[in-house]
N, C-alpha and C positions, 0 to 999 in steps of 0.2 A: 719811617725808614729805619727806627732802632730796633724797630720790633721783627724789621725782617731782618736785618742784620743778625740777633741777635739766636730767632730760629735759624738760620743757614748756619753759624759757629756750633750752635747746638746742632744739628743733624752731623756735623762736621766731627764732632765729639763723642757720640754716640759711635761713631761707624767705625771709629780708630776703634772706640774704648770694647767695643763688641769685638774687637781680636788681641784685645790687650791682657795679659795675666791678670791673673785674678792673687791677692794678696800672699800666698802660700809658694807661688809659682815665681811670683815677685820678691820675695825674700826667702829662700830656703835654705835651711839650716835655723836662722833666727826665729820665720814663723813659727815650728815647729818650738825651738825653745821655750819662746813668750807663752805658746798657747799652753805646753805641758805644764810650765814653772807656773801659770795661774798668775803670772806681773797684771791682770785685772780681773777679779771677781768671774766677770762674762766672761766668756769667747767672744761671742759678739762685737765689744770693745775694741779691741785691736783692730779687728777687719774694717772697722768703719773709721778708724785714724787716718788723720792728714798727716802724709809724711811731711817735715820742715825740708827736706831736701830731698834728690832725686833718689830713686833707689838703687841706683850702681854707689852713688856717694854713700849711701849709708852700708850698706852692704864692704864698701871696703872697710870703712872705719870699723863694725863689726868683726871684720874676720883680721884687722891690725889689734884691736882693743881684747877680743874674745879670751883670748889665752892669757892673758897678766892676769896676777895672783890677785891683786883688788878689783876685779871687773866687779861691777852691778848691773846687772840684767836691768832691772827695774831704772835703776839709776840712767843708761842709755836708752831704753824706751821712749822712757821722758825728756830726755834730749833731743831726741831725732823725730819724737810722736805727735801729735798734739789730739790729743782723747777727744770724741764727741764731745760736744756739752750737753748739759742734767735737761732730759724732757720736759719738751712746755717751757724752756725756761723761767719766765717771773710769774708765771700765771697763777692768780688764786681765783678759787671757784667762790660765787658770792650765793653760796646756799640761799638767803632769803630771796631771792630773784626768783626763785622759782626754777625747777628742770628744762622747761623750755627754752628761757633766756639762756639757762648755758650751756644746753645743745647748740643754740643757734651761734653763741660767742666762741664756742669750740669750732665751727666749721673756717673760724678765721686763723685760729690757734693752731689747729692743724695743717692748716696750707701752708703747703712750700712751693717756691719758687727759685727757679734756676737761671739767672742769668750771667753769672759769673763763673763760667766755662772752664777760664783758665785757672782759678785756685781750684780746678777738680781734678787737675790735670793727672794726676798719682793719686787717687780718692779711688776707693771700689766704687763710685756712685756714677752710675749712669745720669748724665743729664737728659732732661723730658723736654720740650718744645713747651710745654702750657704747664700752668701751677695745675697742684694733684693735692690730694685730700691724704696724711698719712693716720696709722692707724694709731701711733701715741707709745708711750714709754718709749722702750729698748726699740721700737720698729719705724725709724726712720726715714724710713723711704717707702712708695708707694708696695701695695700688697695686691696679688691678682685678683683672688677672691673676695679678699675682704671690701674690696673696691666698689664691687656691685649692692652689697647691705647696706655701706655708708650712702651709695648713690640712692637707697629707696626712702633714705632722711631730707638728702638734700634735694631731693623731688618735693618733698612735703614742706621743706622750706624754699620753695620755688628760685633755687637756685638753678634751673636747668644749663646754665654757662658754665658753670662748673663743671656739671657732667657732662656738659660735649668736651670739653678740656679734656678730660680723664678719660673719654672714648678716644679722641682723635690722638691723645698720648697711648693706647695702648694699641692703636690702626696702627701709629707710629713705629712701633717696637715690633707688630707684624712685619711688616713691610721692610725691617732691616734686620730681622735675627729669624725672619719666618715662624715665631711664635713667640709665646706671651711669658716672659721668665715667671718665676716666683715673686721675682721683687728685682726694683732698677740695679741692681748690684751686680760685680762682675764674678762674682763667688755662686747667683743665683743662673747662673745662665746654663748649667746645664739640664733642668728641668721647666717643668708649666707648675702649674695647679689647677684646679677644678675649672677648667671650662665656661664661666659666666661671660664670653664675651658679647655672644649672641642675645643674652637677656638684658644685658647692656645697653645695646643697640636698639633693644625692641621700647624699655623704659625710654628713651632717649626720642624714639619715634611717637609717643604717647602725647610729646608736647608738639614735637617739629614735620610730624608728621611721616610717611609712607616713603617720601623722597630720604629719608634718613637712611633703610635700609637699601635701597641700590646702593647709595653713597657708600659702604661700607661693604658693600659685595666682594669687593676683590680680597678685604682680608678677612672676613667669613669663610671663605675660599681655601687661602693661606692654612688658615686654624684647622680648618678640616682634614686639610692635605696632611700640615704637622700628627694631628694623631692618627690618621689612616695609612700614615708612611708604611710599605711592604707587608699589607695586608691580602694583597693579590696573592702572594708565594705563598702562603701559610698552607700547610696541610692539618687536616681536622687533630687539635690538641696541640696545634704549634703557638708559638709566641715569638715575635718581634719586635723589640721598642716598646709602642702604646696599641699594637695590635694584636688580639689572639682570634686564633680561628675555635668554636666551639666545638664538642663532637659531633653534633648535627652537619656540622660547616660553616653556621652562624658564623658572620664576623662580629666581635665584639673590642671593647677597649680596657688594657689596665695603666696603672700607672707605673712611669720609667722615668731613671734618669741614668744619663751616660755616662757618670762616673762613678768610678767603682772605691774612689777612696774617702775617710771620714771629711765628713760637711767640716768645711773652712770655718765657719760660723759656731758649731759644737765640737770642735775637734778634740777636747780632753776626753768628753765625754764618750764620744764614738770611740776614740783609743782603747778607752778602759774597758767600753762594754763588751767590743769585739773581741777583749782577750776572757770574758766569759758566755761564749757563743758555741757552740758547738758548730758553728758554720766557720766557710773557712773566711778570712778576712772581708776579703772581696767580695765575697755574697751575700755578709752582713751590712757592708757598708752599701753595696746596694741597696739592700731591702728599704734599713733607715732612710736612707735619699728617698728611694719612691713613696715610704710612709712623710715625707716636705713635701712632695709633691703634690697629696691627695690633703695637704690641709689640717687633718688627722697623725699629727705628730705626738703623742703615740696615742694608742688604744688598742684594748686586745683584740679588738676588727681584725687587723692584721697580725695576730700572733697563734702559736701551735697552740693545742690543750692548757700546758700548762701557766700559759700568760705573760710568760717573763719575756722580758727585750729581747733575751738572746735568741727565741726562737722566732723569731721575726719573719714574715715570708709575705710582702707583699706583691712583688713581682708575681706571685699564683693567682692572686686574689684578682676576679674580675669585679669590681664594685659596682652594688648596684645605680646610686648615686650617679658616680661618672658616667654610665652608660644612659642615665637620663636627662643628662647635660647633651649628650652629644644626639640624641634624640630630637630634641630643642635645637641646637644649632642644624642637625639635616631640614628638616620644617622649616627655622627661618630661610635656610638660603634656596627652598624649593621656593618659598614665598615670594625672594627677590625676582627667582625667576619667572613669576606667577605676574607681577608685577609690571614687566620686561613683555609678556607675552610670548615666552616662551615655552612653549607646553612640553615640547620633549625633556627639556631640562627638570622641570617641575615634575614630570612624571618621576624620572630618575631619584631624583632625592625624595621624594614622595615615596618610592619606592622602598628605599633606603630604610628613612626612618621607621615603615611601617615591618618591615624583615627583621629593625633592634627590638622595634617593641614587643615583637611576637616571643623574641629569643630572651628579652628579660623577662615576660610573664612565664613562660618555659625553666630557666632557672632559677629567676631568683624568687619565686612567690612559694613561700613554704605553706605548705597546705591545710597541715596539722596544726600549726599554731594561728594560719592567719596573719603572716607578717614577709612582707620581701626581706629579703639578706643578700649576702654576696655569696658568688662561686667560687670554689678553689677547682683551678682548672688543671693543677697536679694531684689531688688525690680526686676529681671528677664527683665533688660533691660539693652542695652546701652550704655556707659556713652555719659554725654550731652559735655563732655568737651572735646576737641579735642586738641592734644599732640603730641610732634614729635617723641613720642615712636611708632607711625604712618606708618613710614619710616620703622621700622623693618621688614615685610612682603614683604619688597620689596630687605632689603638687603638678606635677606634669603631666596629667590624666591618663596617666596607661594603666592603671589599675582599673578595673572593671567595679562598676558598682555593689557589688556583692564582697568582692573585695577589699574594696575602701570600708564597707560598713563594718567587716570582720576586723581590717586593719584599725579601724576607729577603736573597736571594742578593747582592739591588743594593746592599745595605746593607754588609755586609759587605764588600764590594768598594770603596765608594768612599767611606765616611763613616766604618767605624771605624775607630781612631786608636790608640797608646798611650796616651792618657787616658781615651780613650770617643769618642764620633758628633762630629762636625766637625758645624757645620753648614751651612755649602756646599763644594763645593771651590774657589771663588776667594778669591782673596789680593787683598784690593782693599784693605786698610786701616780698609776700616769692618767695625764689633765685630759685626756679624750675620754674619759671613762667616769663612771659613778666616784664622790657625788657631783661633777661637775656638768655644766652645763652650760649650752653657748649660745648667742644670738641666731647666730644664723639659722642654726638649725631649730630654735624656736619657729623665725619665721615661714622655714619653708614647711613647717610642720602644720602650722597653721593657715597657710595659706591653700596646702593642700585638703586640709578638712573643709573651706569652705568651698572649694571646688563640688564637691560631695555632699552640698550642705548638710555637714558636719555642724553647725553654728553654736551649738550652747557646748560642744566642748572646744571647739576652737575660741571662745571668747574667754572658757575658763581658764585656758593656757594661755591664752595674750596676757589676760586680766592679772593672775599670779606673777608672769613674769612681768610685765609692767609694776607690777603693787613691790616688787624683789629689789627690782631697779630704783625707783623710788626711795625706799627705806634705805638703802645704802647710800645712796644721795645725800638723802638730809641728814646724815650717823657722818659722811666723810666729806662732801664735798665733789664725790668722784662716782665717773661713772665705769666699770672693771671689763677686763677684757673673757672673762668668765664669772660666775656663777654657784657656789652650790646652793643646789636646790633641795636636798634631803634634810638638813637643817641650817635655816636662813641665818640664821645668828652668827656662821662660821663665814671665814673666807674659803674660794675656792681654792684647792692646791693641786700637789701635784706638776711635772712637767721640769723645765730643764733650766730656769729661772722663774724668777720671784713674779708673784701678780701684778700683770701692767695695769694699767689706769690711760682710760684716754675718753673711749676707745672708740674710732672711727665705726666698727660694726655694731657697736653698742647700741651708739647714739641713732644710730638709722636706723636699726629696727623698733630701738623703743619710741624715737616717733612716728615711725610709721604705725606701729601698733594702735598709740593710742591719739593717732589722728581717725583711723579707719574704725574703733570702738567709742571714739568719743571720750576718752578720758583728759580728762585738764588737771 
């Protein structure tokens, strides 16, 4: 009986807090202060503070207190705030245990649980109906993407409860916001991220079976609709939201988000950069947003020739990546319907997904070199910058074997590393680029080589990145939320705060890796 009580307050909480301001909207005037004046290190910090009192109370005391000649910023923050507490809190890693043992003590470390609704009441934090797996440091709350890497650990640590947890929390967030945020937060609701929900489902059906994916149909469905919103109107070179139509007519997908003003969460940052932009505010701050949305915060993926933030232009960019995500989810839900017996349905998405495939072999397989990229659907070319979102086409077998073989060769040549796959080759200082290096994109690198049996270089890439992992394990205790892999001895850098440690996508792929190679 508590436990239903407890989901009904939480669905209850959720449904207010999905039309409730989001921190900025909620105290304005102050946000903006706190976040310029830098009263905490992050941005982050603030957005994730429990207010002590409601925000009309604070807000008057604010604009009574504001203007006397001894006000302290800092000083009423702390009054009225109460700061997250320090990640992990007491937890010390017992390096002699062994990496196993404190993967497996991390999947308890990182779980949170939400039953205490009402002190969330003024919190950005969305509450979830089932404990969820976070990803560690500064990221406190559940992550879209990062969700399905952690889940291919706790597969391997046959937690499968867990991961229906974290499926039916994020059915959950379909079914009430019509798609999947970035993260439970109310500052993250104007965008998605990368599309894993359907691989999600499908890992989830590996233990439970076939009746797993009808069960999730309707918000397979949902997710669909979300990125395919006003792809019908489009004429050849238009763009809508998360739809572009190609110049062939192709429909294809890029990433969008609906606000045009700097991320709540980086807002000093976005402030500043946008006043060295050559775009005008609004279309900087977009770009940025859609570069949160695709996961890839930053990389010169998404940027003009010259590399720098300010020329930022992701809203052009048709990634090849996300179009093999959503590839994936047409296929699962023709499945569902394959399942159903319905064949006309199945035809349809069958349909579907076999028209993306066509249309990404068509732009994004560069021919000269032997590698997919993305398209810039404003200057109808391309991209000149080659990225290990690369590898997607081949974990999702639309790469043609001749392909994959040439793509292997390219791989090998310019991406691995003595840690494992780089993943670009520029040195630009932001953390999506060389020398940094990420889980995730290790595993789908690798997962698509064995597709292709690819095998002695796909084990070379596990293998290094496992042996990467390892070493900084028994040197710190920890496992990092990136990587460099050009020289192992450094940390990774780069990006808009300090190296996390945790890290939910870490710990999944490096055990998955070296459950599937055999390393102990």
């Amino acid at each position: 009986m508590k436990r239903i009580l407890v989901f009904f307050l939480t669905c209850l909480a959720l449904a207010a807090q999905a039309q409730r301001p989001s921190p900025r909207q909620l105290y304005p005037g102050l946000f903006e202060a706190v976040q310029l004046a830098h009263v905490y290190p992050d941005n982050k910090t603030f957005v994730d503070a429990l207010p002590k009192q409601s925000p009309a109370q604070i807000m008057k005391a604010y604009a009574e207190q504001k203007g006397k000649p001894d006000f302290d910023l800092r000083q009423f923050v702390q009054a009225y705030f109460t700061a997250p507490a320090a990640a992990n809190g007491q937890y010390k890693s017992n390096i002699t245990g062994g990496i196993r043992r404190h993967v497996d003590t991390l999947w308890t470390v990182l779980q949170r649980r939400q039953d205490d609704t009402a002190a969330l009441r003024y919190s950005s934090l969305l509450p979830l109906p089932h404990p969820y797996i976070v990803p560690g440091g500064r990221f406190r709350e559940v992550y879209y993407w990062d969700s399905y890497f952690t889940m291919l650990g706790l597969k391997e640590s046959k937690r499968t409860p867990v991961i229906r947890n974290m499926v039916d929390n994020f059915a959950y967030l379909i079914d009430k916001l019509g798609f999947i945020p970035n993260g439970n937060r109310t500052y993250y609701l104007t965008r998605s991220q990368p599309p894993f929900f359907a691989l999600m489902v499908n890992l989830l059906a590996q233990d439970e079976g076939e009746k797993t994916l009808l069960r999730y149909q309707p918000q397979l469905l949902k997710e669909y609709a979300y990125w395919m919103a006003g792809a019908d109107s489009l004429a050849p070179g238009g763009m809508r939201l998360r739809a572009v139509r190609m110049p062939g007519g192709e429909v294809l997908n890029r990433y969008w988000d609906t606000s045009d003003q700097p991320r709540e969460e980086s807002y000093a940052d976005d402030v500043t950069n946008a006043k060295s932009s050559p775009q005008p505010p609004a279309e900087f701050y977009r770009n940025v947003r859609a570069a949160a949305a695709s996961g890839w915060d930053f990389s010169t993926r998404w940027m003009g020739p010259s590399g720098k933030l300010g020329t930022i232009q992701t809203t052009s960019i048709v990634p090849v990546d996300l179009n093999c995500l959503l590839y994936a989810l047409e296929n699962t839900i023709a499945k569902t319907y394959q399942i159903q017996g319905n064949a006309q349905r199945v035809k349809v998405f069958q349909s579907r997904a076999q028209q993306r495939k066509k249309a990404i072999l068509a732009y994004c397989w560069d021919e000269k070199v032997g590698w997919f990229v993305d398209y810039n659907l404003k200057l109808k070319q391309r991209s000149p910058v080659y990225s290990l979102a690369g590898a997607y086409p081949l974990s999702f077998e639309i790469a043609t074997p001749t392909q994959a073989t040439r793509a292997a060769t390219y791989m090998k040549a310019n991406f691995l590393k003595p840690g494992g796959l780089v993943t670009t080759a520029n040195t630009s200082g932001q953390q999506w680029d060389a020398p940094n290096a990420w889980a995730p994109l290790q595993w789908m690198a690798v997962d698509g080589l064995e597709h292709y049996n690819q095998r002695e270089l796909a084990r070379t890439v596990a293998t290094r990145w496992i042996d990467l992992n390892v070493s900084v394990f028994q040197q710190t205790g920890k496992l990092m939320e990136k990587y460099n892999v050009l020289d192992t001895h450094l940390k990774a850098g780069g990006g808009e705060y300090p190296l996390q440690d945790g890290f939910g996508w870490t710990n999944g792929v490096l055990l998955k890796m070296m459950d599937q190679y055999k390393v102990e």
